[in-house]
Structures are given as C-alpha cells and as structure tokens.
C-alpha positions in Angstrom: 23.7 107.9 258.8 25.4 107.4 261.9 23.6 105.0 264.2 25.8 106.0 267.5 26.9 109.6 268.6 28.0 110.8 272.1 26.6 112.1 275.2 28.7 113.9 277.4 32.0 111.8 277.7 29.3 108.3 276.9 28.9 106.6 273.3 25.1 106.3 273.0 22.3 104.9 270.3 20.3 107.3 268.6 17.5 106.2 269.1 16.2 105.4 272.7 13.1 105.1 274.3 11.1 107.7 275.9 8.6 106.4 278.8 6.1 108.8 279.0 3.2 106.9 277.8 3.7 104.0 280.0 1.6 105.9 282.1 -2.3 105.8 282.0 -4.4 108.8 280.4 -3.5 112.2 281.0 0.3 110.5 282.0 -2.0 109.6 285.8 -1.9 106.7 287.3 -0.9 103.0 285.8 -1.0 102.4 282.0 -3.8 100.8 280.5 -2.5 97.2 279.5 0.6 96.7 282.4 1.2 93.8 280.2 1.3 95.5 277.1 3.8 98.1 278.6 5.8 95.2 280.2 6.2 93.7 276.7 7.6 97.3 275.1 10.1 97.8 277.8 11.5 94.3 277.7 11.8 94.5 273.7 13.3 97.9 273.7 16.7 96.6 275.5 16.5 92.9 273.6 16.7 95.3 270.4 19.6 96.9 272.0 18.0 100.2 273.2 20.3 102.1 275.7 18.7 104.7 276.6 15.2 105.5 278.6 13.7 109.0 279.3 11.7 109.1 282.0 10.8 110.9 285.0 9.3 110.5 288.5 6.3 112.5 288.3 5.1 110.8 284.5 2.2 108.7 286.8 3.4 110.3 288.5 5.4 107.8 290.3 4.3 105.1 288.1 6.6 104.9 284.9 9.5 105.0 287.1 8.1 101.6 289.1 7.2 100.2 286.0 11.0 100.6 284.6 12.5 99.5 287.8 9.7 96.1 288.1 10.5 94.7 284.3 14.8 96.2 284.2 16.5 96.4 287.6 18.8 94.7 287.5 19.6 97.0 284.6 21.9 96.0 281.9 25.1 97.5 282.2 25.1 100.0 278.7 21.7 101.4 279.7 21.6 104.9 280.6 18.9 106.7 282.8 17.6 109.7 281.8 15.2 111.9 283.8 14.1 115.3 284.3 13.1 117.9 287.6 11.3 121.1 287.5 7.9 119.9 287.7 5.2 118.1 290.1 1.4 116.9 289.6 -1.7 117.9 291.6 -3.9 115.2 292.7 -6.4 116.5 289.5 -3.3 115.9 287.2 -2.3 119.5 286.7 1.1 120.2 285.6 3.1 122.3 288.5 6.6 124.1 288.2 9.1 122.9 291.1 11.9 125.2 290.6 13.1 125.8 293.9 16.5 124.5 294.5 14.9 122.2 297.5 12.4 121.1 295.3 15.4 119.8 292.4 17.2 117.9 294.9 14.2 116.1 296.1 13.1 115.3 292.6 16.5 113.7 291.7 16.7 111.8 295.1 12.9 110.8 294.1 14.3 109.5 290.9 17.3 107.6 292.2 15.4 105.9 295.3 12.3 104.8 292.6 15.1 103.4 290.1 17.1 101.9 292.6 20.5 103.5 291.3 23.3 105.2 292.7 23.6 108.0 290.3 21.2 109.0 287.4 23.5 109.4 284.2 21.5 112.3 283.0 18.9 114.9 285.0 17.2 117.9 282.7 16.4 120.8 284.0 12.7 121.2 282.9 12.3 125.0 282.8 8.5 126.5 283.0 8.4 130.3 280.9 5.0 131.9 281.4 1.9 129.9 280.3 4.1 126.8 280.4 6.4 128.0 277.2 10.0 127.8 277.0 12.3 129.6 279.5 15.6 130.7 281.0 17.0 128.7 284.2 18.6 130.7 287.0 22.0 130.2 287.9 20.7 128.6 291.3 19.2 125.9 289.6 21.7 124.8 288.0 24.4 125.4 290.7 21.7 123.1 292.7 22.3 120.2 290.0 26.1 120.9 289.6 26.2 120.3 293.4 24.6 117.1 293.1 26.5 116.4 290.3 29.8 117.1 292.2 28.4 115.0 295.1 28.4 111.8 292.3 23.7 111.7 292.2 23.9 112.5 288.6 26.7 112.1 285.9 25.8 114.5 283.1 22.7 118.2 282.9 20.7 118.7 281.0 18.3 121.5 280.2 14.7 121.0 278.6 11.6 123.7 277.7 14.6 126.4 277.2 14.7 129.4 275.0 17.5 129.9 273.1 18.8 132.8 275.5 18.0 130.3 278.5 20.6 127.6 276.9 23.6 129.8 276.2 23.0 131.0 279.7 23.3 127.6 280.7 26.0 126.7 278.4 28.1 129.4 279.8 27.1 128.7 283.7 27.6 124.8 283.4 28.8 121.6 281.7 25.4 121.2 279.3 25.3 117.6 277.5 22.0 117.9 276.2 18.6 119.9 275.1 15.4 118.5 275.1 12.9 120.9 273.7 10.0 120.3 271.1 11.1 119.7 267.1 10.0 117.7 264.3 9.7 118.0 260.5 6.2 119.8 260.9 7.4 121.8 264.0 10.9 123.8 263.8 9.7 126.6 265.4 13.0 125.3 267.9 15.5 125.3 265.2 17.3 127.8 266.5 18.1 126.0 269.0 19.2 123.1 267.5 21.5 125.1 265.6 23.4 126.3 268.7 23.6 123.2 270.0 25.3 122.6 266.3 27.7 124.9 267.1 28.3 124.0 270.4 29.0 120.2 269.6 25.7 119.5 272.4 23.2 117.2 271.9 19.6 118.0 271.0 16.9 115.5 272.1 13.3 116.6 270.8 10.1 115.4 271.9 7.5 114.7 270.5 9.6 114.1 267.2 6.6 113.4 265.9 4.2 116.0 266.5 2.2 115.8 270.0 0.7 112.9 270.4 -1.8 115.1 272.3 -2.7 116.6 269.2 -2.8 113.6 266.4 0.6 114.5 265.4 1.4 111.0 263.8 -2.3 111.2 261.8 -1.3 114.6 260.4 2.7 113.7 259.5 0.8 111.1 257.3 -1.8 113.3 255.9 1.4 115.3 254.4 1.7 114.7 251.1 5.5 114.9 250.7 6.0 112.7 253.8 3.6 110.5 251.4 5.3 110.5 248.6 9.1 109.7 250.2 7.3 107.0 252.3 5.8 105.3 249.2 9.2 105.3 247.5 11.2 103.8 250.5 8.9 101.2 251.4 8.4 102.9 254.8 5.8 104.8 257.2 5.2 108.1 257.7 6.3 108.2 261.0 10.1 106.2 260.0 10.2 109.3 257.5 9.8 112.1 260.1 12.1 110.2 262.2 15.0 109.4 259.7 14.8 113.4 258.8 15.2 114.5 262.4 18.3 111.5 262.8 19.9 113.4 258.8 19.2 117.1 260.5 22.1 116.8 262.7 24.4 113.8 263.5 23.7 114.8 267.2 20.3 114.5 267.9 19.0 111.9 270.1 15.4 110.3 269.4 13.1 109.3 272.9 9.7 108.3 270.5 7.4 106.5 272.9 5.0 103.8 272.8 2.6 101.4 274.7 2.8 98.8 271.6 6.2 96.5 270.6 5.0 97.1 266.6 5.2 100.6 266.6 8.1 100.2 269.0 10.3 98.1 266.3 9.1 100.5 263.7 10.7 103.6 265.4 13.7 101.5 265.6 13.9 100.5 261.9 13.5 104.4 261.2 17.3 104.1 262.1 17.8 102.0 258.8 16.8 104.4 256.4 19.0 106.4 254.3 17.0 109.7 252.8 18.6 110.6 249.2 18.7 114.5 248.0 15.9 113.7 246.2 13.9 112.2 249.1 15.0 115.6 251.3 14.0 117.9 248.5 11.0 116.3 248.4 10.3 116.9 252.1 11.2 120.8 252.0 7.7 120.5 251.2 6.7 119.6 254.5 4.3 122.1 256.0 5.1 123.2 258.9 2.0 122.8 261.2 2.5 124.6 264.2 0.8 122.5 265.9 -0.9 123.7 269.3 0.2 121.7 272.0 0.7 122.0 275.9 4.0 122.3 276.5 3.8 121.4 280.0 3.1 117.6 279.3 6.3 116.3 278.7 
C-alpha cells in the first residue's frame, strides 16, 4: 500500500489530519481541553503529518486560531486545506454561503486567521436541499478560479457534491479533489469515488469512519467482520476501516480527527497495515449501515 500519492501537481501523505473536533461541542466555541488539542496538533507534524483540513467557520473561528497558536511558523511540507460555502448562526446553525461575495470572503477569512499567503487547497462545500449533496454553479467556481488566478489558493476542490455536480465541475475547472462522505459501512458515495477513479482525482472522505455524531466508531466495532480481521492483524476496528478506505483506491486521502494523541497515533499506524484477499473477503461482509447523519456538519 502506497503511503504517498499526489494532489494536484504536490506529493502528499495519505493520511492527514482533519481539525474539526478541535472545536468545542456542536464544532462552537474553544475545545474542551486547549491543552489536550495543543498536544494532538503538535504530534500530528512530529509524526510527519502534512496535511490539515480545516476551515474558518469550525468554532467557528476557533480551529483556525488554534492551528495558527501551536504551527505558524508552519513547517515548510505542510499543506492547508480548507473549505467555503458555509457560515454559523450565533445558535450554532449550519448556513449556506454560496454567493460569489460570500466565497471570497471566506477564503480571505481563511488566509488572514492562518497567516499565509495562499491556501494550497479551498473546497467548494456545496449545500443540495435539506443539507444533501449538490451541484455548484459555474459562478462559484469561476469565483475560486479567479482567486486562484490572483495566487489566494493553489489547487479547488469541491465537497457535499453529487456525482452530476462533480463532472460539472470537472469539466468547468481544474478539480484536485472531492470530499464527500464514505467509509466501509457507508458507500452510498461510491459512485463518486469511482469517477474520481477515472478521472485520476483525489477523493477525500469524511467521516471515514462513520459520523462521529452518530457513534460511528462504536458501530464499525460492533461489526463482526471488522471483528474478526481486527483480531487476526493485531489491530482496532477503526485501523481496519481505515486501511480498507487507503486499499479502495490508491488516491484517496484520509482527514480522521481527534482531540486525543492515542487515537491520533492509532489512525496513523492504520497506514501500516497490509489487508490480504482473505482479510478483504472477509470484510465484503461489512453491513453497510446507512447511517443517518447531518450532512451539514462537516
């Protein structure tokens, strides 16, 4: 299993670190133990993490101080990550900001809070009806392919997409990654990570492992195939449901997150693994859970 791949024209590890949960309950305000998400931040990059997903309105505001307190001056491989389309209310609601205006401002957000000159990646987070996946306009991402051209962001991405929304996009712009939801007990997006198969693009999912929001860790471990590879490689659930996503295809691009440097190094050793044809028969037998989950929070 590869450990590196590519992202746009950029060599990257496959496994990064996504910084939603830095934030406090709900993704409001500061996290619970600052210390605690001090400690994770500062491991991920001595393990060699180099790449973060964030996003100026996780806290909102918050995560994106956070990274720039413990990292800035950031090491020179690591690559920032972030996503527009979306604002909080004061209550913690989850808001589209779609309008060309409101993109720009989110990406200048993003680069004053971080303290960078250009962001190397900015997804286009897409809001369907009732918060499900859906197709960007052309003047959306014409807005982020002017900023891109003006040297705020390197490389677009698109996130919350259906797959008629990607190709769309695909076709309009210069697409180096999708971020939509996928794991081994939710491939109701495989569609779309087949496209981006055939497109050579990577594919970043969250919540690989299930929505936190909705126990998805406690439930990959309740599976009884995820049990019974775990037992025979020495490993946890959650390495298995990780290691499957990183054998699915050689492009996808792990975020998991974490408030806690143990489960932080265990994501990272899910890199290690090596799933035999026995161990991937045996997780055919995964049930798929379908898993309700609010798509918005991401």
């Amino acid at each position: 299993m590869t450990k590196t791949t590519t992202l746009g024209n950029k060599t990257i590890g496959r496994i990064g670190f996504g910084a939603m949960q830095l934030a406090g309950p709900g993704v409001m305000g500061p996290p619970r133990d600052p210390d605690a998400a001090r400690a994770v931040l500062r491991r991920a990059i001595e393990l060699g993490v180099d790449h973060i997903d964030t996003s100026q309105y996780y806290g909102p505001d918050t995560v994106n101080a956070l990274i720039h307190e413990v990292l800035h001056p950031y090491p020179e491989d690591l690559k920032l990550v972030t996503k527009v389309g979306a604002r909080r209310t004061a209550e913690g609601a989850w808001l589209p900001a779609l309008e060309p205006a409101e993109l720009r401002a989110g990406v200048e957000a993003n680069l004053r809070s971080l303290e960078v000159e250009q962001m190397d990646l900015v997804n286009l987070r897409v809001m369907g009806p009732g918060g499900k996946p859906g197709t960007p306009t052309a003047e959306q991402l014409g807005e982020l392919e002017d900023m891109r051209q003006e040297g705020k962001l390197d490389l677009i991405g698109v996130s919350n997409v259906n797959v008629e929304g990607a190709t769309m996009a695909m076709d309009l712009v210069d697409i180096a990654q999708v971020q939509n939801s996928f794991s081994i007990t939710d491939r109701e997006n495989e569609p779309l990570v087949e496209l981006c198969r055939e497109r050579d693009i990577a594919f970043v999912p969250f919540f690989p492992l299930g929505s936190g929001f909705t126990g998805g860790p406690q439930k990959l471990a309740a599976d009884p195939a995820i049990a019974e590879v775990a037992e025979r490689l020495g490993a946890t659930a959650t390495q298995i449901a990780l290691a499957w996503l990183l054998d699915f295809y050689d492009r996808i691009l792990l975020i998991p997150g974490t408030t806690s440097v143990a489960h932080l190094e265990e994501n990272l050793a899910a890199g290690d693994l090596v799933l035999s044809d026995e161990d991937l028969a045996t997780l055919k037998r995964v049930k798929e859970l379908g898993d309700p989950m609010d798509s918005l929070q991401h």
